[in-house]
N, C-alpha and C positions, 0 to 999 in steps of 0.2 A: 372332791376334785375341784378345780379351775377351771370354769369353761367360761369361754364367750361367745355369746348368740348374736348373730349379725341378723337382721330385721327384726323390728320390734312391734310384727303387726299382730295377728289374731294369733298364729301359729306363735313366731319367735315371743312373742308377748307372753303367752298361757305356757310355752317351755322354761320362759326364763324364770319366771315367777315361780313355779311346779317344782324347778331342781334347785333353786334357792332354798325352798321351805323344806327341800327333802337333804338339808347341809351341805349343799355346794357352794362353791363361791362363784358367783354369775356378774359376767361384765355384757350387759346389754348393749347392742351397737345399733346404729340408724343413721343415716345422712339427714334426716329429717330432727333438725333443734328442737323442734317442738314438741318432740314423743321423749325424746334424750333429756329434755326438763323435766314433761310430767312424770317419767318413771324415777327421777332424782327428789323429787318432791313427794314420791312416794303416792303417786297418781295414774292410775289408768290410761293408756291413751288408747284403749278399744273400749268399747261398751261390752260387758260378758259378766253372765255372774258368778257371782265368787272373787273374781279379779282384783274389785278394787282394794279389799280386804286384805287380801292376801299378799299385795303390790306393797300395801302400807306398812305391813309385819316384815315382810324382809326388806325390805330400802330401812326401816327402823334400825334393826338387826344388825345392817350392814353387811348381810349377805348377796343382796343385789344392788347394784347401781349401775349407770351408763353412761356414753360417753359417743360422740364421733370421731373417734383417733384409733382407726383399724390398725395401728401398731401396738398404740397402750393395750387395745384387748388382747390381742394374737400372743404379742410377745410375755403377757402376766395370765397366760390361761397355757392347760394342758390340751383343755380340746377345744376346737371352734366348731358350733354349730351350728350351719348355715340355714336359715329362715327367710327368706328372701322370698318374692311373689313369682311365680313362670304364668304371666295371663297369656290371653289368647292373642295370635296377630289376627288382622284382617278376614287373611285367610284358612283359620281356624287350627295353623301349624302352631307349637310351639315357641312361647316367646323365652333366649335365654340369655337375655342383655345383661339381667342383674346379676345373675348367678355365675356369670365370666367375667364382669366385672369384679364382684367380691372374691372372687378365685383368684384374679391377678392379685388383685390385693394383699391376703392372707400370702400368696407365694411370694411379692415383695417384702410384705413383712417379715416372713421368717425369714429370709435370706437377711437381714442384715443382723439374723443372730439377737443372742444376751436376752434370750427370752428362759422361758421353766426347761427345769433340765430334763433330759431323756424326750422320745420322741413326740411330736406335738400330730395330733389325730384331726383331721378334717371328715368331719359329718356330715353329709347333704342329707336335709330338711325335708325339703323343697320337691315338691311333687316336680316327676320329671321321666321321659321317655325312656326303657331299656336303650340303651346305650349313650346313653346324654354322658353318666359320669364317665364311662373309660376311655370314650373315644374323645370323649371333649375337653370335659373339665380336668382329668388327670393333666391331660399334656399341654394346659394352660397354666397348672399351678407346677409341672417339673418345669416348665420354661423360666419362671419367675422363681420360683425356689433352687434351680441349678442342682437338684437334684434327683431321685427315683424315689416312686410311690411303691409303698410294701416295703422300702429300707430307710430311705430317710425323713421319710413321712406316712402316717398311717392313713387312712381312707376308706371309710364306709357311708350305705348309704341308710337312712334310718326314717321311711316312712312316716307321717303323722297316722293317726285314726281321730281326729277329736274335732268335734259337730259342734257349730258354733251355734251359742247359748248353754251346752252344757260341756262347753268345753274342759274346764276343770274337773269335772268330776269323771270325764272319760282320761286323762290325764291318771288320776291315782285309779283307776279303774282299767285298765283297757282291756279290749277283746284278744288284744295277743301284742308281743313285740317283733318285730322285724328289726333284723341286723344283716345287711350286708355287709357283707367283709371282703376287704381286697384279700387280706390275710387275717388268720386268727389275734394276733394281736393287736388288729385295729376295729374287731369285733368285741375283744376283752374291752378295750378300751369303751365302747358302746354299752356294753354289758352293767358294767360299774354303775353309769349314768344312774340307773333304773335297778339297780338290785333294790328290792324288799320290794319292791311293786308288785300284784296278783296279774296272771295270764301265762299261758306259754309264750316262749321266747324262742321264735326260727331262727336260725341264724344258715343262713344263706349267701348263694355269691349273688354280688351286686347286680346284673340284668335282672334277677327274677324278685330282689326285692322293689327294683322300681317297679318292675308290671306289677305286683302286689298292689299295689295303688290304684292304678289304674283297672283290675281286675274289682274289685271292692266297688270304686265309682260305676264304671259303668254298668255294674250289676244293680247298687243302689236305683240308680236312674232308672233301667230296665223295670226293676219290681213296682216303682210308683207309677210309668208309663202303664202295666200291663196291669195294674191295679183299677185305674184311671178308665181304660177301655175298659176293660169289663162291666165296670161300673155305668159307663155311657150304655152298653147294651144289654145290663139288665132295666135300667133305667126305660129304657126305650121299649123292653118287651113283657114293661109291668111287676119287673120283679125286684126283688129289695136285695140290693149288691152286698148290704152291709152283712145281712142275715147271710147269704151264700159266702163272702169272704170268710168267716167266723168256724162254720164249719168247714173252709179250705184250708184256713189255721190253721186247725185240731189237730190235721191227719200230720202226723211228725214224722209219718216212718216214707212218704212217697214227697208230699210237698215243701216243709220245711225238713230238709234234711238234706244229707250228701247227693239223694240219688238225684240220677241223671246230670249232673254236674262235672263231670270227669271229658275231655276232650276224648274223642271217638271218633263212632263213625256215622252217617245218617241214621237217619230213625225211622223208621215205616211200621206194618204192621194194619191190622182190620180196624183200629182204634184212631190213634191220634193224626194220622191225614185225614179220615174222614172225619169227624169231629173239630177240626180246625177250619176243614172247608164249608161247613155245615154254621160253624159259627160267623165266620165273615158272610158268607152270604145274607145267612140272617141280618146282623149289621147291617150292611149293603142296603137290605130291602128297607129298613129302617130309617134310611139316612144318615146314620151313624160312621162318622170317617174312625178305623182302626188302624193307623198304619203301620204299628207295630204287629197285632195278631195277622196280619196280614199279608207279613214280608217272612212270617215265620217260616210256610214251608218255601219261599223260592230261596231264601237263607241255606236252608235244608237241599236241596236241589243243586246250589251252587257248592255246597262242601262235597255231593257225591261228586263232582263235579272234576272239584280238587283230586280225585282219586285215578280218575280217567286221565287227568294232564300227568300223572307221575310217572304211569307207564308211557305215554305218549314220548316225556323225555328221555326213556330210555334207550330210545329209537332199536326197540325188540318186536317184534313178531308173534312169537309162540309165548301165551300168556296161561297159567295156572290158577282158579280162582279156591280156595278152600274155603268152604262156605256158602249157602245159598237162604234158607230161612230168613226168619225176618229178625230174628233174635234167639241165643242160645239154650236149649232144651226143648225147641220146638220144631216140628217140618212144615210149619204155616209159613206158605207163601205170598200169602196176599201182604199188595204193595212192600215187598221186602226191598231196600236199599240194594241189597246183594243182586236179584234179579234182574234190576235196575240198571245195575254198572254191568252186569253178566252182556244183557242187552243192547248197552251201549259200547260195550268192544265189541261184539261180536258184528254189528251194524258199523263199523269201523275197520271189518276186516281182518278182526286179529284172531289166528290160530288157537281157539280156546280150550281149554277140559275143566271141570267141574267138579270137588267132591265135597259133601256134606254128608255125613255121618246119617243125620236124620232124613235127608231124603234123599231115597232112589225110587226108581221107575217100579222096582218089584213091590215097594210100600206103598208109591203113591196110592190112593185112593179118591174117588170122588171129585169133591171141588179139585185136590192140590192136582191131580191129572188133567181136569179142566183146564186148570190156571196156565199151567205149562202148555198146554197144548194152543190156547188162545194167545198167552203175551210171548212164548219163548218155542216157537214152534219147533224148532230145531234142538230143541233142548239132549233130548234122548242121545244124540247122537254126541254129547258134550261132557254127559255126564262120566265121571271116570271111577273104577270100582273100589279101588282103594288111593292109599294118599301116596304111595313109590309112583303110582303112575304119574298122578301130575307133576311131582319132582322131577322125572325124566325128563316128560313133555315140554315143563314151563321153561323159557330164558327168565321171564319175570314172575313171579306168583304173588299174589296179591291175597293175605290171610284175614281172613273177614269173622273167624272163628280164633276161641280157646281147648278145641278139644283136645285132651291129651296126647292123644294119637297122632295128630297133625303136630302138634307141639313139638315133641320128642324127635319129629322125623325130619324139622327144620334143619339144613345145616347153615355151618356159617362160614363168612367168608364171601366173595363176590360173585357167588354163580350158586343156583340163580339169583337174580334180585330180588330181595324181599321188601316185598312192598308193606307195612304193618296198619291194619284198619282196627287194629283193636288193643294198639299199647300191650306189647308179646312182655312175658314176666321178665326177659331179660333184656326189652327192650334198650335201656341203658346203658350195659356191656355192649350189645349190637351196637349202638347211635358208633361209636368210632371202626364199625368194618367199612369197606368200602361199596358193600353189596346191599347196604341195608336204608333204606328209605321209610321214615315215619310219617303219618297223615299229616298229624297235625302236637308235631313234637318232635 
């Protein structure tokens, strides 16, 4: 294919290079002459390895070369692939000076036509906010282009992965590709780029592949943050972080792995509240500032949080909860999320009933009758015998469970509101009723 790559810094640089050597024909672009020479002279203009090599072999080739005339590229290329930098402003918002600028551009260029024939696909690079391309950049490049995106111009967005220093080899390597697509044909067009390359290939609408980015970084950051404290307080309580990280590695089926990554609903339980406050504190005594493990449960706190304001906005009364344990297969109550939010409506007024499969009054036993009896005193009188009752009862119900039973007896449609704390299987189908409300999706 014909592409041309507008910035020619770490990203547009290791792309242009990377789909030269894989038979494209790449026209590198830059406002900056000085990168636009060294990549003509078959020279690096980042420091990265493998680059300069590989710079040299295709400018040799004549499969790459550059220019700063965003016509000559736009108009002798099939795709343009935008590379350009979004840093930070002041106020730590998004900057997207360059990426509206080079949008106007490409949409002047194409408008005056006699460029490759059939439709010309714009790619965004360029790390960038759920909703940067459709709300922004689309209707700055139909403004300049005088026509409509998904017919007379294609449009996707297409993630980086590639860590500088090993840039290139994450390039023929990657962890997966991301294609957002306004439409499947500006996906195929993305697709092409990168056939024979190893990974899965998402192909996705545009919002979720920009958060993809941003989901990735901030997790990145998170793991070397939460890496970092631990290690200040084993450090601090004589113990060796490296030997304890090693065996947190191993375990592949709890720590490195999918679980508990999934958006939900709070976390409680006799374990991980206490053991987090157990660990700050220690820190604390230590001198050891953690403010990541630290913010973890009021994080936690503020999502059950988010659960409370959704019924709040439905301005209802009579509220259904299905669910009360602290997690599915069990009647343990202690610190359960569910009891929590049970707690905090019912301390707010609102007409409650109660059903969880696993606990009733006739099971309870021991502690879990304690428990009730000390946090939720009223409980008994809340609890409801099966799951028609709270159906009746609730204007709102709020499902905090997957039990089959509750499942099946869901209906759908606007009454009651379903409030969803646990991503219901058909959540999906429901997001377009008018009755149906998600935590956090």
């Amino acid at each position: 294919m014909k592409v041309s790559v507008f910035g020619l810094g770490y990203v547009g640089c290791v792309s242009a290079a990377c789909l030269a050597s894989m038979g494209h024909e790449v026209i590198g672009v830059d406002v900056n002459q000085v990168k636009v020479d060294l990549v003509n002279d078959g020279k690096a203009p980042v420091v990265e390895e493998r680059i300069g090599e590989l710079i040299a072999d295709v400018v040799r080739t004549g499969a790459l070369r550059a220019t700063g005339d965003v016509r000559e590229a736009v108009l002798g290329s099939e795709v343009s692939l935008v590379c350009v930098g979004t840093p930070s402003e002041p106020n730590g918002s998004l900057c997207t000076t360059y990426l509206e600028r080079v949008t106007e551009q490409i949409g002047a260029a194409l408008a005056e036509g006699g460029g490759q024939e059939g439709r010309h696909t714009v790619v965004f690079r360029s790390t960038m906010l759920p909703g940067t391309c459709l709300n922004l950049l689309v209707p700055i490049l139909e403004k300049y282009l005088g026509g409509t995106a998904g017919a007379d111009i294609g449009i996707a967005v297409n993630p980086e992965f590639l860590r500088e220093g090993t840039s290139v080899r994450d390039f023929f390597d990657p962890p997966k590709t991301v294609i957002g697509e306004l439409d499947p044909a500006s996906g195929d067009a993305v697709a092409a780029l990168y056939a024979g390359l190893p990974g899965e290939v998402f192909r996705v609408p545009i919002p979720t592949a920009e958060a993809i980015k941003y989901a990735d970084n901030a997790f990145h950051g998170l793991k070397i943050g939460f890496a970092n404290e631990l290690g200040a307080v084993c450090q601090a309580l004589g113990v060796d972080s490296h030997q304890v990280m090693d065996v947190f590695l191993a375990d592949r089926k709890l720590n490195i792995s999918p679980a508990y990554l999934r958006p939900g609903f709070a976390f409680g339980g006799s374990c991980l509240p206490k053991d987090l406050r157990s660990l700050v504190h220690a820190a604390h005594r230590a001198d050891v500032s953690v403010p990541i493990l630290a913010h973890v449960l009021p994080s936690n706190s503020d999502h059950l949080q988010r659960a409370v304001e959704l019924v709040e906005r439905t301005g209802k009364r009579r509220v259904g909860l299905f669910g009360l344990s602290f997690k599915p297969g069990t009647d343990d109550l202690r610190e359960s999320p569910l009891v929590e939010l049970a707690e905090r409506l019912f301390g707010k007024g609102y007409d409650l009933k109660i059903y969880d499969a696993n606990v009733s009054l006739s099971r309870l036993l021991g502690a879990n009758r304690e428990y009730i009896e000390t946090r939720l005193p009223h409980l008994a009188q809340l609890l409801a015998e099966s799951v028609e009752e709270v159906l009746e009862h609730g204007e709102v119900c709020l499902v905090g469970t997957r039990d089959p039973a509750v499942l099946s007896a869901l209906p759908h449609g606007d009454a009651p509101v379903i409030v969803d704390l646990v991503r219901l299987p058909d959540a999906e189908a429901r997001r377009a009723e008018p009755g149906y409300l998600g935590l956090a999706w």
